[in-house]
N, C-alpha and C positions, 0 to 999 in steps of 0.2 A: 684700315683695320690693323692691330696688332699682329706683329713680326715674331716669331718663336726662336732663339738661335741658343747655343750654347755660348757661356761667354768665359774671358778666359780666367776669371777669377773665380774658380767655382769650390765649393766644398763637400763635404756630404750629402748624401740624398734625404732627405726630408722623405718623412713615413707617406705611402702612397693613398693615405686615405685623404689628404690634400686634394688628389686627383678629381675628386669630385667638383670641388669648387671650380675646377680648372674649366671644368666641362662645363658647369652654369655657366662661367662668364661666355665661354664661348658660342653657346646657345642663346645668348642672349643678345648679342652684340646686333645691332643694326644693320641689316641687306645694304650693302655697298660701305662699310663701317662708320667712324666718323671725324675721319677725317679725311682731306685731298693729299693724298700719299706720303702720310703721315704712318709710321710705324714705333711700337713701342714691346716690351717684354709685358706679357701678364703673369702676377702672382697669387697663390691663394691666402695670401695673407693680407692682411689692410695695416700700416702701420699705426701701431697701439701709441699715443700720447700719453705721461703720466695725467693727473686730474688736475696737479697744480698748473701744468704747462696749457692744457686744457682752459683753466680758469684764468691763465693769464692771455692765450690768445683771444677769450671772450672780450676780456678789457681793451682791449688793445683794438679793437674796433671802434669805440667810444675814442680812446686815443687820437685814435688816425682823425675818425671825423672833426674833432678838435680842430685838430692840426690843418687839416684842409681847409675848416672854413678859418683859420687864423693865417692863414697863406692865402687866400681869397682877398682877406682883408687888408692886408700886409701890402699889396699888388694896389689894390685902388688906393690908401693910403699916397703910396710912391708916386701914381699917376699926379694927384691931386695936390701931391709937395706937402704932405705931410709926413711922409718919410723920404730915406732918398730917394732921390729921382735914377740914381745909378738901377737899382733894381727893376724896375719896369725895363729902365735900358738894354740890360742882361735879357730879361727877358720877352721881350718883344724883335727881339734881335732877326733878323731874319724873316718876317713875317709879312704876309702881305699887308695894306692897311686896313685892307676890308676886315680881316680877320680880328687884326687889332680892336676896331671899331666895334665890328660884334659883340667878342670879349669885354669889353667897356660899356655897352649898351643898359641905360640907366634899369632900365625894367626889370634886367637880370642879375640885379646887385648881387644878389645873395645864392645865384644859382649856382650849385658843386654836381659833381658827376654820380651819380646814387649808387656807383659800384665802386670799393674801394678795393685791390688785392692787392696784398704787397708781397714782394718773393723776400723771404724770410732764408737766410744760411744757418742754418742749425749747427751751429760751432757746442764746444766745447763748454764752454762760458753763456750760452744762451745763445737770443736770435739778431739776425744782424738784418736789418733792412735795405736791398741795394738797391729797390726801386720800389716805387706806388704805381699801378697800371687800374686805368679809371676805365679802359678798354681792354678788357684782357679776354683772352682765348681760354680753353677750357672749360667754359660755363656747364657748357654740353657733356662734356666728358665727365667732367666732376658728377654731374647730375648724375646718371647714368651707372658710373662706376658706385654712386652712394644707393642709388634704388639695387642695383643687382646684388651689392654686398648687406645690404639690410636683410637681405633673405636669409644671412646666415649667420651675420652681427648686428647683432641690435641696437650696438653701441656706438655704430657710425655717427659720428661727428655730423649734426643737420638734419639728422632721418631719411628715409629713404626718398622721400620728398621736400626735403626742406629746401636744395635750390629752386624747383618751382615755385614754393611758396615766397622764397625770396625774393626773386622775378617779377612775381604777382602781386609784393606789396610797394615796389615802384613803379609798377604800372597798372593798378588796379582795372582800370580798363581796357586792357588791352593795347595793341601796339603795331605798326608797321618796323620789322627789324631789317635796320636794310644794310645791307653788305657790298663792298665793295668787291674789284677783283681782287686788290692787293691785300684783302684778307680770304680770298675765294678758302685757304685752306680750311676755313675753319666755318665755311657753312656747309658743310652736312650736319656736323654736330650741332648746328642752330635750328636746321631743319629740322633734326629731332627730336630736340628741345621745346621749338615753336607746340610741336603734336602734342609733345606731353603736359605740354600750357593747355592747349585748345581740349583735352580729355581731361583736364583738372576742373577748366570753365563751365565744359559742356559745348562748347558753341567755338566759332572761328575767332576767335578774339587777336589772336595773333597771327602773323604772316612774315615770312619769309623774302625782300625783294628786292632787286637790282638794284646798286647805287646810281651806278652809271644811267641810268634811264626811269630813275623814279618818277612817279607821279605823286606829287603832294595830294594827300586825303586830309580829311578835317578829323583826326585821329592823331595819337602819341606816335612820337619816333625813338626807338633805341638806334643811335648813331651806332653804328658796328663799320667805318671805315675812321681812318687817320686822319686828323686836318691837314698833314703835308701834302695829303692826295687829293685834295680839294680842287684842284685845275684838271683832275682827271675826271670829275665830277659833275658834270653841269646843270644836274638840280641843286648842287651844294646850297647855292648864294639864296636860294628861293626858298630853300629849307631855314638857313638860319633867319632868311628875314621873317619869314612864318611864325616863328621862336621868340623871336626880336619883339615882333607885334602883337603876341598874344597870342594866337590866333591856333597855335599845336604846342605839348609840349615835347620838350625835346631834350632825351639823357643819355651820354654824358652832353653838357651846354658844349656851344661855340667858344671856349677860353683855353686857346690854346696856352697860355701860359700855367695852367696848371697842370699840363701832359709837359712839361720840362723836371728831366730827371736834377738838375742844379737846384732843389730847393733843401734835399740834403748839404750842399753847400752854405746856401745864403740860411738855415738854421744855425750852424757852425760859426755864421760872420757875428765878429767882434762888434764891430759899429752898428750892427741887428740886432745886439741883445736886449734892450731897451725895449724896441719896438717890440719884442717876441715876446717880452717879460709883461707887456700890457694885454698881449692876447692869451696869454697860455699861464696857467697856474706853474708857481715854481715847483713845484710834484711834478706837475706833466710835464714841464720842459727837461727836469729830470731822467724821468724814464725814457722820454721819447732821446736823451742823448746815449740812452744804454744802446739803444736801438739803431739809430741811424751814427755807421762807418763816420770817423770823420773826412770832409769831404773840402776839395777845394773847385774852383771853375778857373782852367786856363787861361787865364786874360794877363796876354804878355806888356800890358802896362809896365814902365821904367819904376822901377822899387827904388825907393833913396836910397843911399850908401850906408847910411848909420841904422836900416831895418832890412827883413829878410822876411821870407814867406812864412808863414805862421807850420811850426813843430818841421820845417825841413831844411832848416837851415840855409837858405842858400837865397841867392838875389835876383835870380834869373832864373824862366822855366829850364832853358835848353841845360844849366845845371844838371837837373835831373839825370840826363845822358851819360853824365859820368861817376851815378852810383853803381856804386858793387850789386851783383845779382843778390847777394843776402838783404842789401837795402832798399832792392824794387818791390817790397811785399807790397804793388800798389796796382789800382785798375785804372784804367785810362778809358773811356766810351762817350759818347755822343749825345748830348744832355736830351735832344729833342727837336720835333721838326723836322725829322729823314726820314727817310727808308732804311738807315744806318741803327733808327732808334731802339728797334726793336728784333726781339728773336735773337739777342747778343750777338749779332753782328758785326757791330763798332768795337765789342772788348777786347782788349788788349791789356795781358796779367803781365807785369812787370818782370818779377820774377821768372817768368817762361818762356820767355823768349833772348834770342841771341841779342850781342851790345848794339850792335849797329840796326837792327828793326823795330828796337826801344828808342833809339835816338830819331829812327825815323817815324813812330806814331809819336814824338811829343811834335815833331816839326809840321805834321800834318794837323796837329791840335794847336799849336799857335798860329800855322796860316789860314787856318779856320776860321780864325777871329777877327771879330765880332758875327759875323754873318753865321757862324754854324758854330754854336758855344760846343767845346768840352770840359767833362767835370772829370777831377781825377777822386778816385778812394780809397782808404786803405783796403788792402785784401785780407780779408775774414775767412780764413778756414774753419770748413765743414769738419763734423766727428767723421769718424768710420764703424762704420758697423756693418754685423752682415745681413741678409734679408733673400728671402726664398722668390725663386723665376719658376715661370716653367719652362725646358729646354724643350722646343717642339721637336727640334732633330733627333734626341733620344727616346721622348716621353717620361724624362722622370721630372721629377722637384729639385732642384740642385740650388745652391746657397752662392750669394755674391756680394764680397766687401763693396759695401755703397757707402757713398756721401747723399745730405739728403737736401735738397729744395721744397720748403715746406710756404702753400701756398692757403690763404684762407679766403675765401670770397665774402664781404660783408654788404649786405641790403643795407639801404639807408632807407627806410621808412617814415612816414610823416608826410604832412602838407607843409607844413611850417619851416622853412630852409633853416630857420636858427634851433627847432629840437627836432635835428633828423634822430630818429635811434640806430642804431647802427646793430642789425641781426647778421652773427655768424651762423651760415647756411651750407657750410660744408670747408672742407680743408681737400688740397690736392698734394700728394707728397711724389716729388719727382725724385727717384732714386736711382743714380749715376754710378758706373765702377767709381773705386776709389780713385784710380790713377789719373779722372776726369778734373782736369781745374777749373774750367767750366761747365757749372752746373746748373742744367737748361735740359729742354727735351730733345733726346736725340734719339737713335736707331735703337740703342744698349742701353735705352732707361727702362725702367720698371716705373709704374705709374698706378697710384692703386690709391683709394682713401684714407683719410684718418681717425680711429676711434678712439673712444677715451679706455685708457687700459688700467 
């Protein structure tokens, strides 16, 4: 459940008839809350969108979806030596074979993961995309956070129900959602979630249930653990061949290659542009370059003497070690396949750190390779602005310079893999003190939805 503290960026107090809102949320919040000791700041505000930014994150679903299934495509291509073969390599790097095979498995040519979120940095200049999460956390909260605030904005981005309906239109019948330990944080909020499926259906449609000790039913599966965790797993192999065979369906698919954060990268690659240029309209590949950081993948490969790494001048990773702190605006993390991959754990911001723990995350990124890619990207700052908490330790509304994490969950609806529609069903806005470089959920976030303002 959400944490109340004062924090030290504060302002004026915000008029106390806010306080009302303060009190729904917190009468509303779910017996044992929802998350596994997870804590956050509530506010009685929902962060207002303009209408155009609004109408651009709608598109921008269609987008992604695009982009996924031309990154789907891109991959079997490679396999098959119709593009290079270096990019399956990249990405299959580290992986068991089974997994590979899966992945690969004829039946599921055309299978993508039916949730797409991307964490969005709300800079100055627009949105900056540092990652696609096909598994992501906060379904539940978002949900939840968008029904309680429809009580008193109408304008909530999704309606107050729109992630269930989202939910519901990839899995129309219902679902076994099975959760691992190493996501244990994030089932109560699924638990919640499932209830308010099962009071939308009428009937049990949906369940809650152990990864670790699944029982395969002849019903859908929402995958809610990591493929890295798959040997912790032991219905895993039974589940994908279930998938494999027909026989259940199963979202996000078995491919791990498209939960690898490097395809910001391999979008970026020169010798890809071709192939990009056959799947994706020159518009989209466009927009989608406003979008995604430019990005490189670590692979301490010998660069000839007469070239040098694309916009950094230089001929060698370990180079990098000896830029000036003005010219580290850059992020370093773990493309995929860890326990590192997620919950920004692997990042490491260039600029913010001392010379010698920069020299030493790029040296752990070159002897990483090939077995554990990292991608590096430019660093995109966030705006600042300020935005109302509520301070439980005083009880007023007080104001806090935040940066923001803006988060949109998109349903992929349809039977037909090549016209999924892509419904945005809600936005999550994570809002961090300013002084925060990284911007993720932490103790001092404010966490609230987004409406159209």
């Amino acid at each position: 459940m959400p944490r109340h503290r004062m924090s030290h960026n504060t302002k004026g107090i915000i008029p106390t008839s806010a306080k009302g809102r303060i009190n729904a949320l917190c009468e509303a919040l779910p017996e044992g809350g929802l998350f596994a000791d997870k804590k956050w700041l509530l506010s009685p505000q929902p962060l207002a969108l303009p209408q155009r930014v609004v109408a651009q994150l709608e598109r921008l679903g269609h987008q992604l979806t695009v982009f996924q299934s031309a990154a789907n495509t891109l991959y079997r291509q490679s396999v098959k030596g119709k593009a290079p073969g270096w990019l399956a390599n990249y990405l299959d790097a580290g992986k068991p074979d089974s997994l590979v095979n899966y992945g690969r498995n004829p039946a599921l040519r055309e299978a993508v993961p039916r949730i797409i979120r991307p964490d969005l940095i709300w800079g100055e200049d627009g949105f900056s995309i540092t990652e696609l999460d096909s598994i992501p956390g906060g379904i539940g909260l978002t949900a939840w956070l968008n029904q309680t605030f429809a009580t008193f904005e109408p304008t909530v981005i999704g309606g107050g129900n729109g992630m269930a309906k989202g939910f519901r239109s990839i899995l129309p019948d219902g679902a076994d959602i099975v959760i691992s330990r190493e996501s244990a944080d994030y089932r109560p909020e699924m638990e919640w979630f499932s209830r308010q499926l099962n009071n939308m259906c009428g009937d049990d449609s949906f369940e809650v249930c152990d990864a670790e000790n699944y029982t395969l039913r002849k019903r859908s599966v929402y995958r809610f653990f990591e493929l890295f965790d798959c040997g912790n797993i032991p219905p895993a192999n039974e589940l994908f061949q279930a998938a494999a065979s027909g026989q259940i369906e199963l979202t996000p698919p078995c491919k791990p290659y498209l939960e690898e954060k490097m395809w910001s990268a391999l979008f970026w690659s020169r010798p890809l542009r071709e192939f990009w240029g056959a799947q994706l309209r020159e518009n989209l590949r466009q927009r989608l370059a406003d979008y995604f950081p430019f990005s490189w993948i670590i692979d301490p490969s010998p660069v000839p003497h007469h070239a040098e790494l694309p916009r950094l001048g230089i001929t060698d990773w370990r180079q990098l070690g000896k830029f000036s702190q003005k010219e580290r605006s850059l992020v370093l993390k773990v493309s995929g396949f860890s326990e590192l991959a997620w919950g920004s754990r692997s990042v490491k911001i260039g600029e913010d750190m001392p010379g010698d723990q920069w020299q030493a995350a790029i040296e752990t990124a070159i002897g990483d390779f090939p077995q554990q890619p990292w991608i590096m990207q430019e660093f995109k700052r966030a705006r600042v602005f300020n935005h109302p908490f509520w301070d439980e330790s005083t009880g007023e509304i007080r104001e806090m310079a935040v940066r923001a994490l803006i988060r949109p969950y998109y349903f992929l609806a349809g039977t037909n893999p090549a016209k999924l529609e892509a419904r945005l069903s809600g936005i999550l806005a994570t809002l961090v003190p300013s002084d925060k470089k990284i911007i993720h959920g932490m103790r001092d976030s404010i966490l609230v939805p987004c409406v159209a303002g």
